[in-house]
C-alpha positions as CSV (number, residue, x, y, z in Angstrom):
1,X,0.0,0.0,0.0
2,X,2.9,2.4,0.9
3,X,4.8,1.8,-2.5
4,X,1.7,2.5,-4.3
5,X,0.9,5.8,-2.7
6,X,4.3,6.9,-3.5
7,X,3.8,5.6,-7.1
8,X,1.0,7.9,-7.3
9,X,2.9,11.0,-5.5
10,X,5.7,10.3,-7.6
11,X,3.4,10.5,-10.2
12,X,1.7,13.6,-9.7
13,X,4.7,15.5,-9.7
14,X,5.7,14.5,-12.5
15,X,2.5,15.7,-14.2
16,X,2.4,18.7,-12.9
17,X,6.0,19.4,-13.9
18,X,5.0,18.3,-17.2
19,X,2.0,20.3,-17.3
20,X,4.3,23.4,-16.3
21,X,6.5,23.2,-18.7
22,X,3.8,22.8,-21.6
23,X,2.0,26.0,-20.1
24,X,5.0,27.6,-20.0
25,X,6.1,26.7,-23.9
26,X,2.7,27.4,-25.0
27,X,2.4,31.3,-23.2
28,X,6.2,32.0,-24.2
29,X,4.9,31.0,-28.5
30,X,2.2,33.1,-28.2
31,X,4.0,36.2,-27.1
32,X,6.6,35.7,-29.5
33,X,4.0,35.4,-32.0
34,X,2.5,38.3,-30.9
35,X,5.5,40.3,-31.0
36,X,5.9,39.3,-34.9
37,X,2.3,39.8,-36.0
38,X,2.5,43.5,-34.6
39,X,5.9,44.9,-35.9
40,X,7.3,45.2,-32.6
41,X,11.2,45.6,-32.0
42,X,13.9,46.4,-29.6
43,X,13.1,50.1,-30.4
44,X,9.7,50.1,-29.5
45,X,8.7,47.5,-27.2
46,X,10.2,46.0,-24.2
47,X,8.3,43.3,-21.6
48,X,9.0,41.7,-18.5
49,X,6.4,38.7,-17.4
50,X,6.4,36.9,-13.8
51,X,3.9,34.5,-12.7
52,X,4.0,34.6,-8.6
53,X,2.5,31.0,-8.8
54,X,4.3,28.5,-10.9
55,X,7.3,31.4,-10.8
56,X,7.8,31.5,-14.3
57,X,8.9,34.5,-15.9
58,X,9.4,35.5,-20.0
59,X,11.2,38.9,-21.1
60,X,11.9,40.6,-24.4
61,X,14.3,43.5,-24.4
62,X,13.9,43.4,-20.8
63,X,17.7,44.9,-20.7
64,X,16.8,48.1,-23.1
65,X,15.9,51.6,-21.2
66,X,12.9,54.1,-22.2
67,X,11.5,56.9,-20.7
68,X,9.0,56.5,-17.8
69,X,7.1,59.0,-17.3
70,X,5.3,59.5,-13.8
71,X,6.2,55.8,-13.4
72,X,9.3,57.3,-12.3
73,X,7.8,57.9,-8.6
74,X,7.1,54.1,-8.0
75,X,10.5,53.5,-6.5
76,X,10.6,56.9,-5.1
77,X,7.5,56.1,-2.7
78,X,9.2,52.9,-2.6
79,X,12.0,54.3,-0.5
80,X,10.5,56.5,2.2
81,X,7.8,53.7,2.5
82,X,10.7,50.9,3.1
83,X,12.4,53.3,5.5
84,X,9.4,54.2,7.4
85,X,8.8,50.4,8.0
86,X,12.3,50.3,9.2
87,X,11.7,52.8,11.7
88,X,14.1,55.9,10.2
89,X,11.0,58.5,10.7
90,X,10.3,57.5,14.8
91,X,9.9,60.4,16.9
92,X,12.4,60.0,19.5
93,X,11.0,59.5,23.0
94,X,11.9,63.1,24.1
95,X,9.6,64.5,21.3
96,X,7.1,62.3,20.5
97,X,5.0,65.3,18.8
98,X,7.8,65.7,15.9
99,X,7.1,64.6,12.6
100,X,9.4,63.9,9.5
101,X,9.0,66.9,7.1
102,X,10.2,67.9,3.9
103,X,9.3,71.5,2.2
104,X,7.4,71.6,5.1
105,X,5.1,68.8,4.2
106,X,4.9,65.3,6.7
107,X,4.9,62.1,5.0
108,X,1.6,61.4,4.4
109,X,1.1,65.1,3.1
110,X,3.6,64.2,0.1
111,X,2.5,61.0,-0.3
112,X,-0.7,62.0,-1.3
113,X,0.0,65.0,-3.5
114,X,2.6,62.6,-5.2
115,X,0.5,59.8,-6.0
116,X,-3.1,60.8,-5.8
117,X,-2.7,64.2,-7.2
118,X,0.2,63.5,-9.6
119,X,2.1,66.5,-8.0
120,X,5.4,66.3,-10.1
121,X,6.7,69.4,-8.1
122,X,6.3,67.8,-4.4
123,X,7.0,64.4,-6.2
124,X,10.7,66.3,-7.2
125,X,11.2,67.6,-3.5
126,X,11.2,64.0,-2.1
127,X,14.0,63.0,-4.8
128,X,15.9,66.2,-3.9
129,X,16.3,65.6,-0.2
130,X,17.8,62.6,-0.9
131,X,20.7,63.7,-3.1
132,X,21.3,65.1,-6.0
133,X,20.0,62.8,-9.0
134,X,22.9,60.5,-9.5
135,X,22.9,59.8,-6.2
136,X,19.6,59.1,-5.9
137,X,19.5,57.1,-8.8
138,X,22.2,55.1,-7.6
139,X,20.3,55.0,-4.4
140,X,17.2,53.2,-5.4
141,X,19.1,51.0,-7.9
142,X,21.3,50.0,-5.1
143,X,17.9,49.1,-3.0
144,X,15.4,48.3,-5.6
145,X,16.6,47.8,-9.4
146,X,19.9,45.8,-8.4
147,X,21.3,46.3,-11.8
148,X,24.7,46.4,-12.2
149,X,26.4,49.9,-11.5
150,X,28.7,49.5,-14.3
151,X,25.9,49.3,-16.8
152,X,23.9,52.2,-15.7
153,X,23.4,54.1,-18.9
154,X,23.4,57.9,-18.7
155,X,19.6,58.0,-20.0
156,X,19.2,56.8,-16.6
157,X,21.6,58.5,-14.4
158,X,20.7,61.5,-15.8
159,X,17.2,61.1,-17.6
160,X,14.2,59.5,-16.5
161,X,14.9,56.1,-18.6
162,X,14.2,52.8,-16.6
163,X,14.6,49.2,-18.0
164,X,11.7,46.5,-17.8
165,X,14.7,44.6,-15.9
166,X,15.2,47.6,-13.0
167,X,10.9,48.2,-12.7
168,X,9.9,44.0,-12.0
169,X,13.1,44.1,-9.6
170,X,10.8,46.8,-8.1
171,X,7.6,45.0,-9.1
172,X,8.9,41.9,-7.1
173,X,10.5,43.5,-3.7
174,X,6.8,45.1,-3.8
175,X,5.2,41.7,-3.9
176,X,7.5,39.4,-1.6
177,X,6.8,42.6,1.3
178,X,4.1,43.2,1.7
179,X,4.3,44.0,5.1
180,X,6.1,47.2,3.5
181,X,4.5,48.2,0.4
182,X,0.5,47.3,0.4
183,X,-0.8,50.7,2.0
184,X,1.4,52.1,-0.7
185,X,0.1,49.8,-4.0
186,X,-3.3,50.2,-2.7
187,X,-3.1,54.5,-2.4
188,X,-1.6,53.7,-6.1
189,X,-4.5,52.2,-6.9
190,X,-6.7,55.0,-5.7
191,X,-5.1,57.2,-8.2
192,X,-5.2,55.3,-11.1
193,X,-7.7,54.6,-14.5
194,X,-8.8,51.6,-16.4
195,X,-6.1,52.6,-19.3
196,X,-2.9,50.7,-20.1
197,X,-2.8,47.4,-19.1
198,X,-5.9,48.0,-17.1
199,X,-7.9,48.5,-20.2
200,X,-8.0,44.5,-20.9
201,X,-11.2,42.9,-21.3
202,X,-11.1,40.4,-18.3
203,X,-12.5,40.7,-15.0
204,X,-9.3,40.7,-12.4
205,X,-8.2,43.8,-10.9
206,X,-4.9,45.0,-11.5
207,X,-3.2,47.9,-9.9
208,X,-0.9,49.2,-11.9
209,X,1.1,52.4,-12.1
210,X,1.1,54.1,-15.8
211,X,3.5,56.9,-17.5
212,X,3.6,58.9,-20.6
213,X,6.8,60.4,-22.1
214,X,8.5,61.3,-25.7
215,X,6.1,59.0,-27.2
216,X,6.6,56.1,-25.2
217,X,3.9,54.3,-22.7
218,X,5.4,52.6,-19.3
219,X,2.9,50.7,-17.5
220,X,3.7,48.4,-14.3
221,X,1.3,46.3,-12.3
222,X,-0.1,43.3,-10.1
223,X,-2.7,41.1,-11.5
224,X,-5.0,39.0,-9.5
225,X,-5.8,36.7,-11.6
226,X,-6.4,32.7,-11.0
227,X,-2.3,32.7,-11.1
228,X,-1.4,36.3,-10.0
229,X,1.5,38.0,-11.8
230,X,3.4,40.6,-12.0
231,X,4.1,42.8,-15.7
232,X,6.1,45.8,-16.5
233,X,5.6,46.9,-20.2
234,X,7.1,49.4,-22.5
235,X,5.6,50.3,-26.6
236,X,5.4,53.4,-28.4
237,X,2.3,55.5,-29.4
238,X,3.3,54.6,-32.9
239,X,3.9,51.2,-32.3
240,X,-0.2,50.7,-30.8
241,X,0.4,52.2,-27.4
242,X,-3.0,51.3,-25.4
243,X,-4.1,49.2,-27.7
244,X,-0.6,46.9,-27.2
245,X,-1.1,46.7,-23.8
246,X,-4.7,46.2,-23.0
247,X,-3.8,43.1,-26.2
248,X,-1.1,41.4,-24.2
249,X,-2.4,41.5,-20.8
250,X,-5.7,40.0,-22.4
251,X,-3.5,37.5,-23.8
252,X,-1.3,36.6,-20.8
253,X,-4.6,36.5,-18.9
254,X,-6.7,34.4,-20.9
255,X,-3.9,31.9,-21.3
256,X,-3.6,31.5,-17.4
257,X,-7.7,31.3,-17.6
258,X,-7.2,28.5,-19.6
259,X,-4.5,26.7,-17.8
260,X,-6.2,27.2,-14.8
261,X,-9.5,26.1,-15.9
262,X,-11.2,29.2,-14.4
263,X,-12.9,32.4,-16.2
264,X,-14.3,35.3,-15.4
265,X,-17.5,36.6,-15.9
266,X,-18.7,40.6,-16.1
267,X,-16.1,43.1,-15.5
268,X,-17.5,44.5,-12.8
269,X,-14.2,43.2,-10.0
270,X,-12.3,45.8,-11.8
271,X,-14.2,48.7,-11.1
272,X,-12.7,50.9,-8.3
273,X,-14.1,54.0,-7.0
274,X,-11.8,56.4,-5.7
275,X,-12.6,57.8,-3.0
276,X,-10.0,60.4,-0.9
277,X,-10.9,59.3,2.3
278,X,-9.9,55.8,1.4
279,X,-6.3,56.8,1.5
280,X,-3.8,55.2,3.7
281,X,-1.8,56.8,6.4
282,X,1.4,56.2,8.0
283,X,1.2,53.1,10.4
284,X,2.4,56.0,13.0
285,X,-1.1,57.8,12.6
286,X,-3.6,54.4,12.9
287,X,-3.9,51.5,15.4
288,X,-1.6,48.6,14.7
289,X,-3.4,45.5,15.3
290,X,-0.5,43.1,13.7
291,X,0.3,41.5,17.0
292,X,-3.2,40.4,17.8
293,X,-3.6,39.2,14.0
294,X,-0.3,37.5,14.6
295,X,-2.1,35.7,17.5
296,X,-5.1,34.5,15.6
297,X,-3.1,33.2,12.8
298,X,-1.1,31.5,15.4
299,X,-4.5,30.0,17.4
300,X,-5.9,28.8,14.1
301,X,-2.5,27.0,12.9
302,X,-2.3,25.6,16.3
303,X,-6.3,24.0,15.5
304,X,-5.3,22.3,12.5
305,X,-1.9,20.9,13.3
306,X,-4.1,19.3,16.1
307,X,-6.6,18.2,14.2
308,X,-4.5,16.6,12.2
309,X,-2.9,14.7,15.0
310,X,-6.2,13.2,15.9
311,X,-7.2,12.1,12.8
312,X,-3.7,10.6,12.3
313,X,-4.0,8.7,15.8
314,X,-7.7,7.6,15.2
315,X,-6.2,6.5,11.6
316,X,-3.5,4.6,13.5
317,X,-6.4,2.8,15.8
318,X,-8.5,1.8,13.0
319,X,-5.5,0.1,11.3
320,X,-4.6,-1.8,13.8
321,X,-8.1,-2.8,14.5
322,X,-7.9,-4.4,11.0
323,X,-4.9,-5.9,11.3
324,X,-5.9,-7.6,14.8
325,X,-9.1,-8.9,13.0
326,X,-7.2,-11.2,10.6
């Protein structure tokens, strides 16, 4: 009985790995044959494609750098986000009334004039009090877009070019914390529309943070679809612009629909009203109720592991009971 229930582990993994594979082979044809049937190139298009679930990823040109547009304050908010989990904006013990400032603005005050209202201005204050541009460029590489130093073109040192390579480097510290970066995605998704990427025909939400600049479209987003993932895309207004990216994503999407065996109905989970009030402050200005969530989680994966006990020992009972009756 034992050998045959790893027979059937054994294979089931092997299926699955199979079936991986064939998903995989069949998504990575279809963009390539997308790609081809719309005259894209390495001088107007670049992708960068990462499933969270089966961790499969595709890329085309993902090395080549384009103007960003407002895109550009996605690893900005990044930072001051990731330092304000860290603790670097505390006010000390002797002046617990103090509040991190810049231009005379607190945290949340930029925050939401740089995302909600698109405030370029305040958006440009945040970058200048940490440096002068190279050095904040070299900054958020260094914590976010782990590229190489060495191959840091000037269009980025001294321009606002990013590579599909630098942004899902972004996309990705975004989703593996959370604990850091979900107020933030979700104020993103107050301030954005159903353009880009978002403009797809299926149902799943997707926040997604979109730019405009010399002719070139940036977007960059989470999907939640049946397997989330994660996209950063880059196409010219010539080349199809909006029309290129609402495309893809509906073909990425529809082909995880379909290996997934799940679709969507209306498109009414999209929708999002915006709201200002919805707006996230810092964790400094709400109740944290982490610990007691902690707790919870704890309780309730305490209440299966038991459960599971039980069962095994009653399982162990009844076997023996068999045995003992031959």
């Amino acid at each position: 009985m034992k050998r045959f229930l790893c027979i059937l582990l054994c294979l089931a993994v092997l299926c699955g790995q199979a079936f991986a594979v064939t998903t995989a082979d069949s998504l990575d044809k279809q963009v390539e044959d997308f790609i081809d049937d719309h005259d894209l190139n390495e001088t107007n298009f670049s992708y960068f494609f990462y499933n969270t679930f089966s961790k499969i990823s595709y890329s085309y040109n993902m090395n080549g750098f384009f103007p960003v547009g407002e895109v550009w304050t996605l690893p900005l908010n990044m930072y001051y986000y990731e330092q304000e989990a860290k603790g670097a904006y505390q006010a000390p013990v002797t002046d617990p009334d103090w509040k991190y400032t810049i231009g005379g603005m607190d945290l949340d005050q930029c925050r939401y004039r740089s995302i909600l209202e698109h405030d370029a201005e305040v958006s440009a204050q945040m970058r200048d009090n940490l440096g002068d541009l190279q050095q904040y460029k070299l900054l958020i590489n260094e914590r976010f877009g782990q590229l190489n130093p060495s191959t840091l073109p000037d269009s980025y040192l001294g321009g606002n070019a990013y590579s599909a390579a630098f942004l899902m480097n972004c996309l990705l510290a975004i989703y593996k914390h959370p604990e850091q970066f979900a107020d933030m995605m979700q104020n993103y998704g107050l301030a954005q529309e159903d353009n880009g990427i978002a403009s797809y025909s299926n149902a799943y939400h997707v926040t997604h943070v979109y730019g405009k600049e010399d002719g070139m479209i940036c977007d960059v987003g989470q999907i939640n679809a049946p397997e989330n993932y994660l996209l950063v895309v880059f196409v010219s207004e010539a080349a199809g612009g909006d029309e290129i990216l609402a495309e893809l994503n509906d073909l990425l999407c529809d082909t995880i629909e379909l290996e997934a065996g799940v679709f969507t109905g209306d498109d009414d989970t999209k929708t999002h009203a915006r709201s200002d009030s919805d707006f996230i402050v810092s964790s400094a200005d709400r109740n944290d109720h982490s610990e007691a969530i902690t707790w919870v989680l704890w309780a309730v994966g305490g209440a299966v592991v038991l459960l599971l006990i039980v069962g095994g020992i009653f399982w162990f009972i009844n076997r023996r009971r068999e045995y003992d009756s031959f």
